[in-house]
N, C-alpha and C positions, 0 to 999 in steps of 0.2 A: 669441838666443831659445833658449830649453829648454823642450819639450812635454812634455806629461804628459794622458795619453789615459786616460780611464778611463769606468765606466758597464756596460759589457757584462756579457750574461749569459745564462742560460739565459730563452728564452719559448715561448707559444706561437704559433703561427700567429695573427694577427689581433690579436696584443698589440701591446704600446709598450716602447719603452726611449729613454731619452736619455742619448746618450754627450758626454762634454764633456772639454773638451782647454784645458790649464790651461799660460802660459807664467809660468816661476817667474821669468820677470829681465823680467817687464813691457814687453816690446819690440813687443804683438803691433802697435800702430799704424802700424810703418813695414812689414808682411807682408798678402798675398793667406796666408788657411789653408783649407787644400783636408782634406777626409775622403776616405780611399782604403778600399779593401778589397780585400781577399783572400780567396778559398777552398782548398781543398787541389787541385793539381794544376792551377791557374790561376792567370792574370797577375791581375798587381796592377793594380784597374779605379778609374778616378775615380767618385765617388760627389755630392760637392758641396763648393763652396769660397765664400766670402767675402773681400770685398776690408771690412779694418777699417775704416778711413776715411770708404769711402764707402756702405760692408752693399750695396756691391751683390752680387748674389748670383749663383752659375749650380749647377746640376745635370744629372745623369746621366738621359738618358730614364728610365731604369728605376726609377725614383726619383721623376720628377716628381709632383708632388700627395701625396706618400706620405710624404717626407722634407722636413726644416725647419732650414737652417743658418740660424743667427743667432750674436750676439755681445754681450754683456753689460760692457763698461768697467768697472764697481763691482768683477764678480770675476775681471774681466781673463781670460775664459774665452768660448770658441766652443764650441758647443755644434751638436749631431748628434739632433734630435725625428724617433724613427721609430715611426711609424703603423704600421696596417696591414701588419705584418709576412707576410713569406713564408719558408718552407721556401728558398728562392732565394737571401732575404739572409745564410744562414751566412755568417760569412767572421770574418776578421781582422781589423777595422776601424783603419785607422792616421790619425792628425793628421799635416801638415806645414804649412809654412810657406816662401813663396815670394818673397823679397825684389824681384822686379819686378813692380810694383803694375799696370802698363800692357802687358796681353797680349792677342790676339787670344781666346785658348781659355787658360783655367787648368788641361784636364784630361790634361794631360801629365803623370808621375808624375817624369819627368826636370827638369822644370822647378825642381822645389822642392828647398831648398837642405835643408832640416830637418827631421829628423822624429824622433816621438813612439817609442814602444813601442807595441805594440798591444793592445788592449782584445778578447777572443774574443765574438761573437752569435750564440746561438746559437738557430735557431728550428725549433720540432718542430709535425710538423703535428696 
């Protein structure tokens, strides 16, 4: 798998952006792909991931109802719909990809074998 994290950008508070995370060797079926993030002077926080196969989904409280992991086969891409933006969600935002499909919790940042570059969000109130 080779990620490719793109989408970010400046907004403002209450706006949208969708970030989408692009693997170039077509491998995503056999991967759980989790979106992390980052802000400056903090840990790297799980935000939401999807298992290919089965789109079952999970998320980050902070996140719930706000953010939308899905995954698209045609352009081989997992994608990141966030709503409702906050001044809160600045960060870093990274793709990875976690070759054990059967976890109790996907939002270990350890778990995952792969990952992207990061895409910057930035949101002004």
């Amino acid at each position: 798998v080779q990620l490719q994290a793109s989408g970010g950008g400046p907004v403002q508070a209450g706006g949208s952006l969708r970030l989408s995370c692009t693997d170039s060797r077509r491998t995503f079926r056999r991967y759980v792909v989790g979106w992390f993030r980052q802000a400056p002077g903090k840990e790297r926080e799980f935000v939401a991931a999807i298992q290919w196969s089965s789109q079952h989904t999970s998320y980050a409280d902070s996140v719930k109802g706000r953010f939308t992991i899905s995954r698209d086969t045609a352009e081989n891409t997992v994608y990141l719909q966030m709503n409702s933006l906050k001044p809160e969600d600045t960060a870093v935002y990274y793709c990875a990809a976690d070759d054990t499909l059967i976890r109790s919790s996907w939002s270990k940042s350890t778990q995952y074998d792969y990952w992207g570059q990061g895409t910057q969000v930035t949101v002004s109130s």
